[in-house]
C-alpha positions as CSV (number, residue, x, y, z in Angstrom):
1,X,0.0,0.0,0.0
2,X,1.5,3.2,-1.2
3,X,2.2,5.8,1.4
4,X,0.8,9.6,1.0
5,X,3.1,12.2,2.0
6,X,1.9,14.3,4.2
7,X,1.8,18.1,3.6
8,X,3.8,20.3,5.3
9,X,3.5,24.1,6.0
10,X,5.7,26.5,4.0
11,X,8.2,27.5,6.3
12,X,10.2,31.3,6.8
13,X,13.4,29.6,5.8
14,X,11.9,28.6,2.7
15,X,10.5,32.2,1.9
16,X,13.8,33.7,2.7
17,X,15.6,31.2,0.6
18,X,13.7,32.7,-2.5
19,X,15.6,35.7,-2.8
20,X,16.2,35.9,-6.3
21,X,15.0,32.3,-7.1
22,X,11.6,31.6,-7.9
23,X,9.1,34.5,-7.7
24,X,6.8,34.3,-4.7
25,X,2.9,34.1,-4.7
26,X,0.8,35.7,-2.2
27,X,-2.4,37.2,-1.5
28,X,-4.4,38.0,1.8
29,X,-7.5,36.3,3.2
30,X,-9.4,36.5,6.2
31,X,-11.8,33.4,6.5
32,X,-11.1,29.7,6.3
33,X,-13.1,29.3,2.9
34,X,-11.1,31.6,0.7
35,X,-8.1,30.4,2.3
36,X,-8.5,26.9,1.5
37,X,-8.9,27.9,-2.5
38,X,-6.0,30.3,-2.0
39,X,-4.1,28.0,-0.1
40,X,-3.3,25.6,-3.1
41,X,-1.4,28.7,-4.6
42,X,0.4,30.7,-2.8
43,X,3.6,30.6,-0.9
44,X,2.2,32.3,2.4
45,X,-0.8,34.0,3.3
46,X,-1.7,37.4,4.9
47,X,-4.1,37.8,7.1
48,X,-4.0,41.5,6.8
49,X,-5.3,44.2,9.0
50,X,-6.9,45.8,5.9
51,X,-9.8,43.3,6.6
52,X,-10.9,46.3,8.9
53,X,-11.8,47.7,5.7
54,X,-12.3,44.8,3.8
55,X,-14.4,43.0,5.9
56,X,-15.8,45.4,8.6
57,X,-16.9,48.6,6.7
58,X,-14.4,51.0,8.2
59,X,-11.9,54.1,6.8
60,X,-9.0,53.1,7.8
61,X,-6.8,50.3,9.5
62,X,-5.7,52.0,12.2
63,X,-9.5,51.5,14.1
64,X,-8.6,47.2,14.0
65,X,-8.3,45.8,17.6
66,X,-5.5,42.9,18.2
67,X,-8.5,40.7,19.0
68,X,-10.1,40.8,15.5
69,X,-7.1,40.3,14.0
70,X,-6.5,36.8,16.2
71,X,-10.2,35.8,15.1
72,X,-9.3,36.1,11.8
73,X,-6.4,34.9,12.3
74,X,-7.4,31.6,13.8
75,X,-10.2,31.0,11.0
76,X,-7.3,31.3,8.4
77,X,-4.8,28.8,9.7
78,X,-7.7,26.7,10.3
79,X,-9.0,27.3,6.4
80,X,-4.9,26.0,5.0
81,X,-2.5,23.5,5.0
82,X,1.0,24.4,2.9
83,X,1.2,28.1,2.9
84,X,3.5,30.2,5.4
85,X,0.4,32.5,7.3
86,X,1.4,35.5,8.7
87,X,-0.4,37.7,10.8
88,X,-0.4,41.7,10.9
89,X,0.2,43.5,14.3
90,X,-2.1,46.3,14.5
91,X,-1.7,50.0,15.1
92,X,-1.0,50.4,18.3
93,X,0.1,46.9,19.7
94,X,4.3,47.1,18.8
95,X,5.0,50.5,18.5
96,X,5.5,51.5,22.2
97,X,8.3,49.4,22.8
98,X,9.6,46.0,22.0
99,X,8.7,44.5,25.0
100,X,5.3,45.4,24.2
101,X,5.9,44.6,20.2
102,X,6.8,40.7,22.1
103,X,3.8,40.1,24.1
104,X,1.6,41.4,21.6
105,X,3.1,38.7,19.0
106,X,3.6,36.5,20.9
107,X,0.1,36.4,21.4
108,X,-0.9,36.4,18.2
109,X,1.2,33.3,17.6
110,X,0.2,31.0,20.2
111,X,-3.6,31.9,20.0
112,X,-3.8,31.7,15.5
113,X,-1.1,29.1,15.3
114,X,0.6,31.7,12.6
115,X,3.9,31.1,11.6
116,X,5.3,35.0,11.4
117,X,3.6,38.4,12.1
118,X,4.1,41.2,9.7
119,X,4.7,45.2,11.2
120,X,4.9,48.6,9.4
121,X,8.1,50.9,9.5
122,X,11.4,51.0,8.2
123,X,14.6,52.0,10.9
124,X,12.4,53.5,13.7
125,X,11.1,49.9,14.0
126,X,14.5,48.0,13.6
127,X,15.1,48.1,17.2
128,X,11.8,46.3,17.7
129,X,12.4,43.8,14.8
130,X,15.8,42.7,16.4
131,X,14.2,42.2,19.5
132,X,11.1,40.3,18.1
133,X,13.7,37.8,16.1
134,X,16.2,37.2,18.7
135,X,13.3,35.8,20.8
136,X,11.6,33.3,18.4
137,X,9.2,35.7,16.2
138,X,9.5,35.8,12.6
139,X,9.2,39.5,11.5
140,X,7.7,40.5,8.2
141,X,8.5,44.0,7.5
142,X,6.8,46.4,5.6
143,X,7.7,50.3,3.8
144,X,6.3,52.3,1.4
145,X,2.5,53.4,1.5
146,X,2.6,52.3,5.2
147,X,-1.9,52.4,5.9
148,X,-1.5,52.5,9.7
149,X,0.5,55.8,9.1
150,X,-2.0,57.0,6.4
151,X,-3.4,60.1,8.6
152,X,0.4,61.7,9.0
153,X,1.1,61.0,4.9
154,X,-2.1,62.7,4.2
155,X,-3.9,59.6,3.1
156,X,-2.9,56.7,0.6
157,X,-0.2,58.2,-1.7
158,X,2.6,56.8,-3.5
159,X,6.1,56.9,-2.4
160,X,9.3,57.3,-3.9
161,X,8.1,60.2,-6.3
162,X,10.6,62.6,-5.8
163,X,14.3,61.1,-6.0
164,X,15.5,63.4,-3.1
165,X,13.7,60.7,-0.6
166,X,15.1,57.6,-2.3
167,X,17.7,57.3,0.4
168,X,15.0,57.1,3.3
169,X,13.2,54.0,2.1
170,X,16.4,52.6,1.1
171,X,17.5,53.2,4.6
172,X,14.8,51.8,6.1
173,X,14.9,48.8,3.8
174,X,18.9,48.5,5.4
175,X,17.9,48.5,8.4
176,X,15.1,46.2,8.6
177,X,17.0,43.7,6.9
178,X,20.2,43.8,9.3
179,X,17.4,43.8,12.3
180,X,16.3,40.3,10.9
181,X,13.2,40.2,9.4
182,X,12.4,37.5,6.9
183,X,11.2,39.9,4.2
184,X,10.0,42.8,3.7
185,X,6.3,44.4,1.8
186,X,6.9,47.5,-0.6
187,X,3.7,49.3,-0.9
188,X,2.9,52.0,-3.0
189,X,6.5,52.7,-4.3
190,X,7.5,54.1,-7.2
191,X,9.1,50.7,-9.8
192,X,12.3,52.1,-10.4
193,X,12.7,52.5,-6.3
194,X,11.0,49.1,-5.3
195,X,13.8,47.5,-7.9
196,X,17.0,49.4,-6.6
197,X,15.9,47.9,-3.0
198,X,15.6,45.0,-4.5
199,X,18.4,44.6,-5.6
200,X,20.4,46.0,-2.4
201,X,19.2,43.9,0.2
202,X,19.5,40.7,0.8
203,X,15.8,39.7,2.0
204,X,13.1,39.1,-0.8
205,X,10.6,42.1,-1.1
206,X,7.0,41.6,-1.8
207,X,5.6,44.0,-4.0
208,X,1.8,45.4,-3.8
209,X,2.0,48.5,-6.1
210,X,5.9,48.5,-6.7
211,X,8.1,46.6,-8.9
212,X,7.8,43.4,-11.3
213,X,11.2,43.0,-10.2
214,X,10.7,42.1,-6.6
215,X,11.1,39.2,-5.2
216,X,7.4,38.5,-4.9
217,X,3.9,40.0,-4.9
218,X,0.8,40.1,-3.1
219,X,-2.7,41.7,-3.6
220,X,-6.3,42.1,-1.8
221,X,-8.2,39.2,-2.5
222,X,-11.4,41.1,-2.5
223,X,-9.5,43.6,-4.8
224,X,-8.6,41.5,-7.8
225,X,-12.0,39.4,-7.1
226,X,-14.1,42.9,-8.1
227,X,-15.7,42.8,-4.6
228,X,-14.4,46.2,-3.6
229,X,-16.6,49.4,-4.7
230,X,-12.6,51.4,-4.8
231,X,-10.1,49.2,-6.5
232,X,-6.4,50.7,-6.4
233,X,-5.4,52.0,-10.1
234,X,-2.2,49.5,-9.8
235,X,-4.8,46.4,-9.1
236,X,-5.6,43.9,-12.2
237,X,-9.3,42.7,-11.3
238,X,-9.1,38.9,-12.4
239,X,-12.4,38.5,-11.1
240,X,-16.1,40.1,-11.2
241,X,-17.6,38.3,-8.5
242,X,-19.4,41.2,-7.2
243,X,-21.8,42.0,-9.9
244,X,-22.2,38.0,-10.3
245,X,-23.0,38.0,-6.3
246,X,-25.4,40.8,-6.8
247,X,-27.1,38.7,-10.1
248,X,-27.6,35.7,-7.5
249,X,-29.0,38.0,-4.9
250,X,-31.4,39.3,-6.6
251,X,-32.7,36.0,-8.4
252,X,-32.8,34.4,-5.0
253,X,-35.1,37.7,-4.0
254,X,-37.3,37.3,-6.3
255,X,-38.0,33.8,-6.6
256,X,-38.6,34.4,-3.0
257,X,-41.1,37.1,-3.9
258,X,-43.1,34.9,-6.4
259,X,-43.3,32.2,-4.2
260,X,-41.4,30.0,-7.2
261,X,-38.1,29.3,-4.5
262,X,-38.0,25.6,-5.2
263,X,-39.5,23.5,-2.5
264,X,-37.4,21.4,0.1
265,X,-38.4,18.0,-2.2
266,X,-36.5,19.7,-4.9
267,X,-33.5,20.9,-3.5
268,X,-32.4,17.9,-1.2
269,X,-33.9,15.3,-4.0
């Protein structure tokens, strides 16, 4: 009798271990059904604090409590069986001080199961990422379009536009890198920026809005699904599900209406 192999988890040496190899695939998700489709794709999976405005209706990320982000975070590891999760911290839970960044994550690690947890900020977070790694967190990085520092850029605008602040980012990509993070997100960055970090660091970058030539990408699922009323200009929509929800929604209203909703003989027949 043959044996099956059993599948095993994407690991953060294996993700690391990509830099300049094989592009890698990721997306976000925040319940256990899309994660199981997404799951038998992609390298790792974020379960992203965007789902505040994704999922919950609100402006911002910076309103998500840690708690949401552990229910979520639970329901995805739950939902997948090969790819790398990682888990965002949310505003407000790592920034005082990385003795609060640890018990924060390391919450988040022992209550989803996660395998990494992903913070915003360049050098005035290196400190913090050091502290996280030496201690048995995978860190996850993350520059650029930073959301849960959109009210002090003056919303969602893309960085890297004027050359004169190329050396921040890149400075911030250094640092993060020599702190120990895994890899590192650029969001919102300008292509031929996103590729000269790229290139200098010796981490892969994920890019959402930034280069081809990173190491790796990741998008919204709800935005390349079509399930967002504001899609990004920089997002390809391979899907339309929301006018196809709407279509089913409304036939399922009216058959309702009409009294034609088949009967229970004819659905479980």
């Amino acid at each position: 009798m043959s044996k099956q192999t059993p599948i095993r988890r994407t690991t953060v040496p294996q993700i690391a271990a990509r830099k300049g190899n094989e592009p890698i695939v990721s997306l976000t998700s925040y319940h256990a059904h899309t994660a199981a489709i997404v799951d038998k794709y992609a390298d790792f999976i974020l379960v992203g604090d965007s789902l505040g405005m994704v999922m919950h209706g609100m402006e911002s990320t910076v309103g998500v409590p840690l708690d949401l982000m552990i229910m979520h975070g639970k329901a995805v590891v739950r939902g997948t069986k090969r790819a790398l999760i990682v888990v965002d911290m949310p505003f407000g839970t790592y920034e005082e001080s990385p003795a609060v960044a640890f018990r924060n994550a390391a919450k988040i690690m022992k209550e989803t199961g996660c395998g990494a947890v992903k913070l915003e900020g360049g050098e005035r977070m290196a400190e913090t990422v050091r502290f996280l790694t030496q201690r048995g967190v995978p860190v996850m990085a993350h520059i650029g379009l930073t959301p849960q520092s959109s009210n002090i850029m003056g919303g969602f605008k893309t960085q890297g536009r004027d050359e004169d602040d190329w050396p921040v980012h890149e400075a911030d990509a250094k640092a993060i890198s020599e702190a120990g993070a895994f890899a590192i997100v650029l969001e919102g960055m300008v292509e031929p920026l996103a590729a000269r970090i790229t290139k200098q660091i010796n981490i892969p970058t994920i890019g959402i809005g930034a280069s081809a030539d990173c190491d790796g990408q990741i998008l919204v699922l709800e935005d390349m699904l079509g399930l967002n009323k504001w899609t990004p200009k920089f997002v390809k929509v391979y899907g339309d599900l929301g006018p196809a929800i709407e279509r089913a929604v409304k036939e399922y209203a009216s058959e309702v209406k009409d009294r034609s909703f088949p009967s229970e003989d004819e659905v479980y027949r």
